[in-house]
C-alpha positions as CSV (number, residue, x, y, z in Angstrom):
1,X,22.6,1.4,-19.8
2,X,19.0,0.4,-20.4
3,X,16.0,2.6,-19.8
4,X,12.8,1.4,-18.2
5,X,9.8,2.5,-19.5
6,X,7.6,2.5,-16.3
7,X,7.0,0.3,-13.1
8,X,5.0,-3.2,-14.5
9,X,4.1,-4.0,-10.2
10,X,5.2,-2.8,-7.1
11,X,5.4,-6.5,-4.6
12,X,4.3,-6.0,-1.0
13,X,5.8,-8.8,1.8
14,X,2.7,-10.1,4.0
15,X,2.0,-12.6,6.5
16,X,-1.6,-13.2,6.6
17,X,-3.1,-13.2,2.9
18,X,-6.7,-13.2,3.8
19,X,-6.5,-10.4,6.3
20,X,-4.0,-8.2,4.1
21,X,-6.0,-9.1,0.7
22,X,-9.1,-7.7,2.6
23,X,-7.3,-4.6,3.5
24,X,-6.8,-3.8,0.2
25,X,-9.7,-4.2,-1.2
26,X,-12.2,-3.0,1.6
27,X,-9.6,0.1,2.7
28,X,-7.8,1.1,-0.4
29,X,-10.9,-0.5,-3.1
30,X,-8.2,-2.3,-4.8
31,X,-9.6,-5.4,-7.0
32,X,-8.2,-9.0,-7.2
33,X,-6.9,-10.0,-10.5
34,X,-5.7,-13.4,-9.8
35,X,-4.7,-15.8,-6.5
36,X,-2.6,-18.7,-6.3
37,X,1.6,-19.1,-6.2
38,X,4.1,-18.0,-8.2
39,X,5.8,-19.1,-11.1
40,X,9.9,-18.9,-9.5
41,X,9.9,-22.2,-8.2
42,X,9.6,-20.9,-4.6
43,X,5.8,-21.5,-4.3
44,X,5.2,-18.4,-2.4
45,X,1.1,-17.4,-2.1
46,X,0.4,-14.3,-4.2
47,X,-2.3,-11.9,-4.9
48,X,-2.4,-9.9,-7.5
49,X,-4.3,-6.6,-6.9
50,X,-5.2,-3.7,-9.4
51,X,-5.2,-0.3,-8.5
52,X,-6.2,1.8,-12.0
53,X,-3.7,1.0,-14.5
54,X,-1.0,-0.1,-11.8
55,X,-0.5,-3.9,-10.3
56,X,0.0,-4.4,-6.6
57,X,0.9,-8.1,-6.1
58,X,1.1,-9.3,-2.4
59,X,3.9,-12.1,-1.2
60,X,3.2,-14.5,1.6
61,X,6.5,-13.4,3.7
62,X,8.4,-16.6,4.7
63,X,9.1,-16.2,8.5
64,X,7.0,-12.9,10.1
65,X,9.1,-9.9,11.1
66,X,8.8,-7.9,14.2
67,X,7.9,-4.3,14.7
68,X,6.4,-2.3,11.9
69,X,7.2,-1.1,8.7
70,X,9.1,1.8,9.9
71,X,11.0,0.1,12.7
72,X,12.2,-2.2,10.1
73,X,12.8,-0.1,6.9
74,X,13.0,3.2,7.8
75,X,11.5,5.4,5.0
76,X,10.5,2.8,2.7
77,X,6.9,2.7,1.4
78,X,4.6,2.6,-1.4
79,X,2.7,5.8,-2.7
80,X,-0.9,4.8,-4.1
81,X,-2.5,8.3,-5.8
82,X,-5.9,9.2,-5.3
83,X,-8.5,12.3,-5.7
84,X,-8.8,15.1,-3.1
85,X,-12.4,14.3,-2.0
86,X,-10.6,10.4,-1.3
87,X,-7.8,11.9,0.5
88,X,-9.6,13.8,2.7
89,X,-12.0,11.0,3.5
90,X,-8.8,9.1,4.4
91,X,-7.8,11.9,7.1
92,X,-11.0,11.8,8.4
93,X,-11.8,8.3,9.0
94,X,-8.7,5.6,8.4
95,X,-8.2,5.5,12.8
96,X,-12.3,4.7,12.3
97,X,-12.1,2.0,10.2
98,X,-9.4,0.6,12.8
99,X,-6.1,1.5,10.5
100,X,-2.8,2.8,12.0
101,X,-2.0,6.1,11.3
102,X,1.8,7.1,11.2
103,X,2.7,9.6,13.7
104,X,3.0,12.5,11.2
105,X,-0.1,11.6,9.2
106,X,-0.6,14.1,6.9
107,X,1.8,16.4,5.0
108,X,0.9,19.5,2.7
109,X,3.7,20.5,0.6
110,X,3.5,22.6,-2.6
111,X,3.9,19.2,-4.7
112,X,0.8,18.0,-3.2
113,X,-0.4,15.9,0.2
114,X,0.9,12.7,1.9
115,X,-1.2,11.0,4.0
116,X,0.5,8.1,6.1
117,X,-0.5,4.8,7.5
118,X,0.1,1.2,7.9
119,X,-1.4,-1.5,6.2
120,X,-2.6,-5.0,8.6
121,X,0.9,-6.5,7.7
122,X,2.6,-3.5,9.5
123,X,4.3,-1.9,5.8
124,X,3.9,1.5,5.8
125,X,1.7,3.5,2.9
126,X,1.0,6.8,1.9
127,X,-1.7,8.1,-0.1
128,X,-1.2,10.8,-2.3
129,X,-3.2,13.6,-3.4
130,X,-2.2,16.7,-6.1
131,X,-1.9,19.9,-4.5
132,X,-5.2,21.8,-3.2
133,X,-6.6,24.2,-5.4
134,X,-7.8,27.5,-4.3
């Protein structure tokens, strides 16, 4: 057995790199690290993003995919933490700043909230806040 020590990125499938690059920047206030292709021999466009410590690189997807991240995946998502004050501000104004909001946005559980969206590429997301104080 071998035991990771934490998660190095977290890759995100896209189809358009411009629009999805500035959706993570102007959105989620991501910043770019770096642009260009990767080093497998593929050639796929990348972008890799930082969010705090953590790196969020995005793939140009081959062939686009129909439906959205749900229809497609079920479940799967990424989690991106933030503050309570920036959670809130994303229940109140994400359908403003045209995003698409998952049919059960927002979630309070003892563990903290979920909020739950979709990025421009269709993947679903959830921000995540620590639980409310009193």
């Amino acid at each position: 057995m071998i035991k990771t020590t934490g998660v190095y990125h977290i890759g995100i499938p896209v189809e358009d790199m411009p629009r999805a690059v500035k959706f993570y920047t102007e959105v989620l206030g991501m910043t770019v690290a770096k642009t260009g292709t990767d080093d497998m021999g593929d050639k796929l466009s990348r972008a890799d993003l930082r969010s705090g410590d953590s790196m969020v690189v995005l793939f140009k997807r081959p062939k686009p995919l129909a439906g959205d991240g749900v229809e497609r995946d079920g479940a799967t998502h990424q989690a991106f933490s933030v503050g309570r004050e920036d959670f809130e501000l994303a229940k109140a104004k994400m359908k403003d700043w045209g995003v698409k909001v998952h049919s059960v946005a927002s979630v309070d559980r003892a563990s903290g909230s979920g909020f739950y969206f979709f990025d421009t590429e269709g993947n679903l997301l959830q921000l995540y806040a620590p639980p409310k104080r009193d």
